[in-house]
C-alpha positions as CSV (number, residue, x, y, z in Angstrom):
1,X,26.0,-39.5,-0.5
2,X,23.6,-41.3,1.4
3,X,23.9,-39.3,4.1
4,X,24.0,-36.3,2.6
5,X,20.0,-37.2,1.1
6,X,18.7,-38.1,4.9
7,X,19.3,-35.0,5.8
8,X,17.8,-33.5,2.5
9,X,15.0,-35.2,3.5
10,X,15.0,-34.5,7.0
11,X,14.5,-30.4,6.0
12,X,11.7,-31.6,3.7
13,X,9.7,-32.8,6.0
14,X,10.6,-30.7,8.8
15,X,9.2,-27.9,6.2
16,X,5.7,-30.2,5.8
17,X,5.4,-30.4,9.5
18,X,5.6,-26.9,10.4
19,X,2.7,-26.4,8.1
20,X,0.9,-29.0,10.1
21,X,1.9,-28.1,13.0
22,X,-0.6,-25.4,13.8
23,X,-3.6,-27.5,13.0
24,X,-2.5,-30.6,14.5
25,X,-2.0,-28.8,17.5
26,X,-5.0,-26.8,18.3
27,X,-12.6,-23.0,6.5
28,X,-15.0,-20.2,3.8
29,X,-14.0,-17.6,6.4
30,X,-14.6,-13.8,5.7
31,X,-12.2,-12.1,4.5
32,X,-12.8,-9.5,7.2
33,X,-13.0,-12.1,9.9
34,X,-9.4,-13.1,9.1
35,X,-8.2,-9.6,8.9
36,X,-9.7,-8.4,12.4
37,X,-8.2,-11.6,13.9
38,X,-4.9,-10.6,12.4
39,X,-4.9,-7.2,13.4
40,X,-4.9,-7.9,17.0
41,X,-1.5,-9.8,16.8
42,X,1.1,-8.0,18.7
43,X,3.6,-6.4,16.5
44,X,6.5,-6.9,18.5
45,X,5.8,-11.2,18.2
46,X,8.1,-13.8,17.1
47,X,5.6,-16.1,15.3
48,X,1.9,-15.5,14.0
49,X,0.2,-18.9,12.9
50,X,-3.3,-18.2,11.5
51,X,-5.4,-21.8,10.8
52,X,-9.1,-21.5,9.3
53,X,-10.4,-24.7,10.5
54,X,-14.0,-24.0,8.7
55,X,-12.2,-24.4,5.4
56,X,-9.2,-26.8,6.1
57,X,-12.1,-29.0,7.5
58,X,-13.8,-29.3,3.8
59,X,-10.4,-30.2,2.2
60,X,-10.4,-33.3,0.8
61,X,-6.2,-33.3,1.8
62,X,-7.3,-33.3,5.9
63,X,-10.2,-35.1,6.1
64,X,-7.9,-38.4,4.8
65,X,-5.0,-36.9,7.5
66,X,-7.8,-36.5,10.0
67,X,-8.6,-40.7,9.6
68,X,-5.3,-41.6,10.5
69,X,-2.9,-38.8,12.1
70,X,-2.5,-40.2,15.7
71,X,-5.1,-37.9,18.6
72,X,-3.2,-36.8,21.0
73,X,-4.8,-38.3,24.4
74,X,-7.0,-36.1,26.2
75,X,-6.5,-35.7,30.0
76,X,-9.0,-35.5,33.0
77,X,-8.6,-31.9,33.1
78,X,-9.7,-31.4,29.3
79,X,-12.3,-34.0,29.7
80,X,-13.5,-32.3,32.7
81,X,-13.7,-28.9,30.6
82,X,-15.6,-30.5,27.5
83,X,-18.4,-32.0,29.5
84,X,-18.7,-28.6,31.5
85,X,-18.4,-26.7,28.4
86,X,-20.0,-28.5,25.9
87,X,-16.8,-27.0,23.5
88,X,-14.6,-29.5,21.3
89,X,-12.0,-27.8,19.3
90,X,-12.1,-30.2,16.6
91,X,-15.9,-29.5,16.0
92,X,-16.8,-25.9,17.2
93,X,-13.2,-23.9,16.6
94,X,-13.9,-22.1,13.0
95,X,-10.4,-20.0,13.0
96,X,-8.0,-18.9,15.3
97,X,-4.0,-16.5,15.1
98,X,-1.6,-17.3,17.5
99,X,1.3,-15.0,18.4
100,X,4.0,-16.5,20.4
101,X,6.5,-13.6,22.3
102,X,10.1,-13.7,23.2
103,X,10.8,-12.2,27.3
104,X,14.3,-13.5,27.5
105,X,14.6,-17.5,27.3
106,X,10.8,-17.3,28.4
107,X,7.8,-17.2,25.4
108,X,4.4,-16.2,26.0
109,X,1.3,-17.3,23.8
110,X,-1.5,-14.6,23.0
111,X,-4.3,-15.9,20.5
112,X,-7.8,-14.9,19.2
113,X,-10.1,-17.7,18.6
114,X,-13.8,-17.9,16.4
115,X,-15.9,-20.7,16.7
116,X,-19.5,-21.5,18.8
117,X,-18.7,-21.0,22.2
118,X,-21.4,-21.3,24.6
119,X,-20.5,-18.3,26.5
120,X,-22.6,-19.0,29.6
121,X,-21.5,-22.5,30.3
122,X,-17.8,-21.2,29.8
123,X,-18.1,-18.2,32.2
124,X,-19.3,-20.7,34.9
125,X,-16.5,-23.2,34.5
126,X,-13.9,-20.6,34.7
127,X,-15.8,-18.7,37.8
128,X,-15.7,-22.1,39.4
129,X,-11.6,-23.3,39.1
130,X,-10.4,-19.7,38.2
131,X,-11.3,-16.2,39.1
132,X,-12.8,-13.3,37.2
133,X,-11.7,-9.3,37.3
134,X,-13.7,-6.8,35.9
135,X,-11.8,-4.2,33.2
136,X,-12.9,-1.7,30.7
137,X,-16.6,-3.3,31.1
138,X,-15.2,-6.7,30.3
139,X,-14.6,-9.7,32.6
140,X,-11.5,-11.3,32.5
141,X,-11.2,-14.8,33.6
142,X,-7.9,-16.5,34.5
143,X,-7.9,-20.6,35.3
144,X,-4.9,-22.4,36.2
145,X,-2.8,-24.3,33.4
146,X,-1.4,-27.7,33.9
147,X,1.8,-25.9,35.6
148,X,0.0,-24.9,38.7
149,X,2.5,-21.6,38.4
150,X,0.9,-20.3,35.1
151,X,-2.3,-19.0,34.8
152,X,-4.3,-18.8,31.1
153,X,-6.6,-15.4,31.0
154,X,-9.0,-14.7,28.5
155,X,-11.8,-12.2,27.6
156,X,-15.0,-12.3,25.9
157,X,-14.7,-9.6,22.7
158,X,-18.1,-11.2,21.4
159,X,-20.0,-14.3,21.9
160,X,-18.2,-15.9,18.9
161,X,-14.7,-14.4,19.8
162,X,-12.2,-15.1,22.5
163,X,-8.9,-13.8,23.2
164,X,-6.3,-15.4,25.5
165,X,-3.2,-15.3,26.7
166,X,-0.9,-17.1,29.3
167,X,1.2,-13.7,29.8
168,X,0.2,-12.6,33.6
169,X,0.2,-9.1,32.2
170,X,-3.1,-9.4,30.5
171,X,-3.5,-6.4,28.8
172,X,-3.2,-7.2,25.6
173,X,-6.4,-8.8,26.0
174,X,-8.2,-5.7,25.1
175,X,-5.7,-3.7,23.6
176,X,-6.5,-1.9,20.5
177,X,-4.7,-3.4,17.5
178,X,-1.3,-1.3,16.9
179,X,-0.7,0.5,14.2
180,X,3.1,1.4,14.1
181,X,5.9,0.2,11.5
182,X,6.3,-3.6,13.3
183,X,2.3,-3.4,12.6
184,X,2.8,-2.6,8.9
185,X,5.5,-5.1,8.4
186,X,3.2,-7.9,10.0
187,X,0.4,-7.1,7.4
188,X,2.9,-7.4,4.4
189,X,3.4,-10.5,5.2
190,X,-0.3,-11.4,5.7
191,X,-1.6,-9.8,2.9
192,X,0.6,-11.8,1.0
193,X,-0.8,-15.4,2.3
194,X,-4.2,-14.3,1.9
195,X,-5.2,-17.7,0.0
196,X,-3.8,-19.8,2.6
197,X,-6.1,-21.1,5.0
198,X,-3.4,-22.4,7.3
199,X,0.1,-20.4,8.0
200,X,2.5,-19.1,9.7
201,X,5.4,-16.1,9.9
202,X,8.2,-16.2,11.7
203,X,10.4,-13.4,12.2
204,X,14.2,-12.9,12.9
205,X,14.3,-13.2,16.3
206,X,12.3,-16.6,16.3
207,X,15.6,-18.0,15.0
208,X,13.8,-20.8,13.5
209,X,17.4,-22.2,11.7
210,X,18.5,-22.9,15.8
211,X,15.4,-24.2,16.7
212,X,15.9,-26.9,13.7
213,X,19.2,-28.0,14.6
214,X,18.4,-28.1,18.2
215,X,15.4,-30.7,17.1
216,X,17.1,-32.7,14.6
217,X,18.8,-35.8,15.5
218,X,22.3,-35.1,15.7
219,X,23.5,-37.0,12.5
220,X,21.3,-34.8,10.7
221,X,22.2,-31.3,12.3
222,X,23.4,-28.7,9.9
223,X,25.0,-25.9,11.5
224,X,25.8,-24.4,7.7
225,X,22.2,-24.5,7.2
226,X,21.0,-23.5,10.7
227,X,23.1,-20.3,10.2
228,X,21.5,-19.4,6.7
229,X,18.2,-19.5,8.1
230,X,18.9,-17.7,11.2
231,X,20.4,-14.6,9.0
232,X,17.1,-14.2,7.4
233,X,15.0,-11.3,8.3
234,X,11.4,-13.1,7.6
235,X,10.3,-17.0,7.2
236,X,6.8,-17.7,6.0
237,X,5.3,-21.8,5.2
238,X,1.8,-21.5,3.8
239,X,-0.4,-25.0,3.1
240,X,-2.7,-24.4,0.4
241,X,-5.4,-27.4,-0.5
242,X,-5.6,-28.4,-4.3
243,X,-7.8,-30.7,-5.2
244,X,-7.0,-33.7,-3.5
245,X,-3.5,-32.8,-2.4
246,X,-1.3,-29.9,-0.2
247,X,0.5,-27.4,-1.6
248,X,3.7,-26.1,0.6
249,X,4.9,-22.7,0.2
250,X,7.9,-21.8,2.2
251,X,9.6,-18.5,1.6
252,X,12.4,-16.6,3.6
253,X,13.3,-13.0,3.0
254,X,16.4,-10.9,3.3
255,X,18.0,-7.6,2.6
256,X,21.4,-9.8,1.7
257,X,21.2,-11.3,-2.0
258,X,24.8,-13.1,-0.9
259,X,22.3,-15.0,1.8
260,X,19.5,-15.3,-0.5
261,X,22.1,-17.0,-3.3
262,X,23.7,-19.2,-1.0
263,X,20.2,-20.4,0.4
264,X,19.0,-21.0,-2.5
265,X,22.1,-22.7,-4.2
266,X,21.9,-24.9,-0.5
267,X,17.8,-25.9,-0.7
268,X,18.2,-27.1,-4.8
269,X,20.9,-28.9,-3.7
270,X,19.3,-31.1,-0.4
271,X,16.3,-31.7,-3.2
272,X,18.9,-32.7,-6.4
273,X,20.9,-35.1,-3.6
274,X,17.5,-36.1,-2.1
275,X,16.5,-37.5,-5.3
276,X,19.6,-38.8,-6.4
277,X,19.9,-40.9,-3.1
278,X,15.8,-42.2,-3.4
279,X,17.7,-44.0,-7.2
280,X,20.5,-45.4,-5.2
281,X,20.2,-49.4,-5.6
282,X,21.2,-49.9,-2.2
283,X,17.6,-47.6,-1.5
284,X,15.7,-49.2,-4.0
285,X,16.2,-52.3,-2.2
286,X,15.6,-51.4,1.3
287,X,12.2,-48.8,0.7
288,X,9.1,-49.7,0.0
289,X,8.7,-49.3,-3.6
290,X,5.3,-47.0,-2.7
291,X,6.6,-44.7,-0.2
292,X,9.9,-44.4,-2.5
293,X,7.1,-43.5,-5.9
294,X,5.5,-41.5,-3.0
295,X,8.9,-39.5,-1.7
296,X,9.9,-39.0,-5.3
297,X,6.6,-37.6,-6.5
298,X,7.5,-34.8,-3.9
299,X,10.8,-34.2,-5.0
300,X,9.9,-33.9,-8.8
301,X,7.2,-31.6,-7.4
302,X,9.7,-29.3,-5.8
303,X,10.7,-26.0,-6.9
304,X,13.5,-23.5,-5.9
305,X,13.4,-19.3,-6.8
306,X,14.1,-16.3,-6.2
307,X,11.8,-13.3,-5.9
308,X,12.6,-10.2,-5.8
309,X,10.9,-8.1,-3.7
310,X,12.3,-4.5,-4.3
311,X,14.2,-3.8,-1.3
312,X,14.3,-7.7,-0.2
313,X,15.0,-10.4,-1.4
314,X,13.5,-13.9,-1.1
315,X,14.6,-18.1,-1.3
316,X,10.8,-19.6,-1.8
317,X,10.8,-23.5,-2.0
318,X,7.2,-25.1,-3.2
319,X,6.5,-29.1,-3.3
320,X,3.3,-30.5,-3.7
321,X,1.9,-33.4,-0.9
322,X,-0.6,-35.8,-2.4
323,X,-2.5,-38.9,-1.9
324,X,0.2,-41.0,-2.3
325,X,2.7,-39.2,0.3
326,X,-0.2,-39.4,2.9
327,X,-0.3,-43.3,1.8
328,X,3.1,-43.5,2.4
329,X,2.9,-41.9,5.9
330,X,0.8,-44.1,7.3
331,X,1.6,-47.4,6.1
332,X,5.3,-47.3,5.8
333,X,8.7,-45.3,6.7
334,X,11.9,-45.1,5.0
335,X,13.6,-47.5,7.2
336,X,11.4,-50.5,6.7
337,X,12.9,-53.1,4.6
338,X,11.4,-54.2,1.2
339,X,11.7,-57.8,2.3
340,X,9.9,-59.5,5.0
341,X,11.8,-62.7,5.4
342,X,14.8,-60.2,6.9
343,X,14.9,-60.5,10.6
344,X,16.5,-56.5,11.1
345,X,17.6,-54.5,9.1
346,X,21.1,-54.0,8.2
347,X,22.8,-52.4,10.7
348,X,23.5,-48.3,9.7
349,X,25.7,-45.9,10.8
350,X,25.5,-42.6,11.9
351,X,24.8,-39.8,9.5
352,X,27.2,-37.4,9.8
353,X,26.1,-33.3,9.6
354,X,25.6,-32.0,5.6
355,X,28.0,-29.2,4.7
C-alpha cells in the first residue's frame, strides 16, 4: 500500500512541476498581447507554454516561491550578456510562448518574447559574437549557444518584441501566423486557458506519459499509466493564482471515452491511495506532522471529472497549492524523520511500479 501512495504522489507533484516549470525556467497583460503572441506558434508544434511574468510577478503565490526556490547559477557567458545588455529576465521579460518541435529524435525551440529590451545595446552584442543577415527588411541575428554546433537566431518584430529560435532554418522568424486546421485546433485550446497566466499544451505526439516514466525513478515508473496518457490526443496544466495560493488545472482530451474512464477511474484512485497512505501510522511517525497537514490539504483539495466536450472527451484533475505546501517545500521532505535523536532513517525498500 505504501508503495502504491509514493507513486500517487510522485504524479502529483510531477503535475505541480510542470506548471512551474515554464516560469522557473525562463502579469495584467492585454488580452491582445497574449493572443498575437499565440498566434505566431507553429501549428504543427508539440508543446506551447505561454507564462505572463507581469502578472505571475504580483501573485502573492510566487513572490513567497521566488524567496526560496533555488537560482539556477548564472554562467560567464550570461553574465557577460547582462552587463552588455543591460536585460535580466527576471526583471525586464513581461510575457513570453514557447513552441517546442519534433524533427525525428531532435526538438527545436521557437518562442516570442515581450518585455523592455534595449534594442540598440542588444543589436551590438549579437553583431559582436554572432552575425546579422538582412531579410524581408529585417535583420536577423544568430550567436552561438553553449553547444558551439547550434546557433540561436532571432528578429526584432518591434522594439518590445523578439522572436527566436534555435532551428537553423530561421524562417519562421517572420512567418505570417498560420491559419489552417492544426491552427484552429491550437486556439481551442488557448481560448480555453484564457485566465491562466502561466500554461502549457501538449499535444499527442509530445508523448508526455513516456516522457514521465522515462523521468521517474524506477520504483515509481508506471507503464499502465504512461500508456493512458500517451493515448490521449491533447494534455493541458494551467496555474491560476488565488489569493494567497495556486490553483492546478490539468486536463487531457480524447476521442475514446474507454480512455477517458479508465484515466479517470486510475487519477481518483493515486489521490484515494495517496491519502490513505499520508493516515498510515507507520507515516505518521516518520513525516513531519506540517508537511504531512501540508500534503493532505492537497489531496482533500483534489478533484477528478469528466467533461464532455461534444466530439471529445476529457479526464481534468484540479488541487489547490497553498501557503502551507510551499512551507512544507522548503523546510522539510517526506523522507525526513519526525524524531531527531534517530541517527538514519530506517532502511526502505524499493517501490515497486503501481498497476
Amino acid at each position: 500500500m505504501k508503495t502504491k501512495w509514493v507513486a500517487a504522489a510522485a504524479l502529483l507533484v510531477f503535475l505541480a512541476a510542470l506548471g512551474f516549470y515554464g516560469y522557473q525556467r525562463w502579469s495584467s497583460a492585454r488580452g491582445g498581447d497574449r493572443n498575437a503572441l499565440l498566434a505566431q506558434m507553429p501549428g504543427d508544434a508539440s508543446a506551447v507554454i505561454y507564462i505572463d511574468f507581469q502578472e505571475s510577478r504580483n501573485a502573492p503565490f510566487f513572490s513567497a516561491l521566488y524567496k526560496w526556490a533555488p537560482k539556477p547559477q548564472a554562467d560567464a557567458e550570461y553574465g557577460q550578456f547582462l552587463k552588455a545588455t543591460g536585460f535580466d529576465y527576471e526583471r525586464d521579460l513581461d510575457r513570453i510562448a514557447i513552441a517546442t518541435q519534433k524533427h525525428g529524435r531532435e526538438s527545436d525551440l521557437f518562442a516570442v518574447a515581450e518585455g523592455r529590451f534595449d534594442r540598440r545595446k542588444i543589436a551590438a552584442y549579437a553583431a559582436r559574437f554572432g552575425t546579422i543577415a538582412k531579410q524581408n527588411g529585417y535583420d536577423i541575428y544568430s550567436v552561438p549557444m553553449n553547444d558551439v554546433s547550434r546557433r540561436m537566431t532571432f528578429v526584432f518584430l518591434r522594439d518590445n518584441r523578439i522572436a527566436l529560435t534555435d532551428d537553423p532554418n530561421f524562417s519562421l522568424l517572420l512567418a505570417a501566423p498560420a491559419a489552417n486546421a492544426d491552427a484552429a485546433e491550437w486556439r481551442t485550446r488557448f481560448a480555453r486557458l484564457a485566465g491562466s497566466p502561466i500554461f502549457a499544451v501538449l499535444r499527442q505526439d509530445a508523448a508526455a506519459g513516456s516522457a514521465l516514466a522515462s523521468e521517474a525513478p524506477g520504483g515509481l515508473r508506471s507503464p499502465q499509466l504512461a500508456t493512458l496518457l500517451d493515448s490521449l490526443e491533447w494534455i493541458t496544466v494551467a496555474a491560476v493564482p488565488q489569493d494567497n495560493g495556486l490553483r492546478i488545472v490539468a486536463d487531457g482530451e480524447s476521442r475514446s471515452d474507454r480512455i477517458i474512464k479508465q484515466l479517470t477511474d486510475a487519477l481518483a484512485g493515486i489521490v484515494q491511495l495517496a491519502e490513505i497512505g499520508l493516515n498510515d501510522a507507520k507515516t505518521r511517525n516518520q513525516l513531519n506532522p506540517r508537511a504531512r497537514e501540508a500534503y493532505l490539504e492537497l489531496l482533500k483539495s483534489a478533484d477528478v471529472s469528466k467533461v464532455d466536450r461534444g466530439t471529445t472527451q476529457s479526464v481534468r484533475l484540479v488541487f489547490d497549492l497553498t501557503p502551507k505546501f510551499l512551507e512544507a517545500a522548503e523546510k522539510t521532505s517526506p523522507a525526513t524523520p519526525e524524531a531527531p535523536s534517530q541517527a538514519k532513517p530506517p532502511a526502505r525498500k524499493t517501490p515497486r511500479s503501481s498497476k
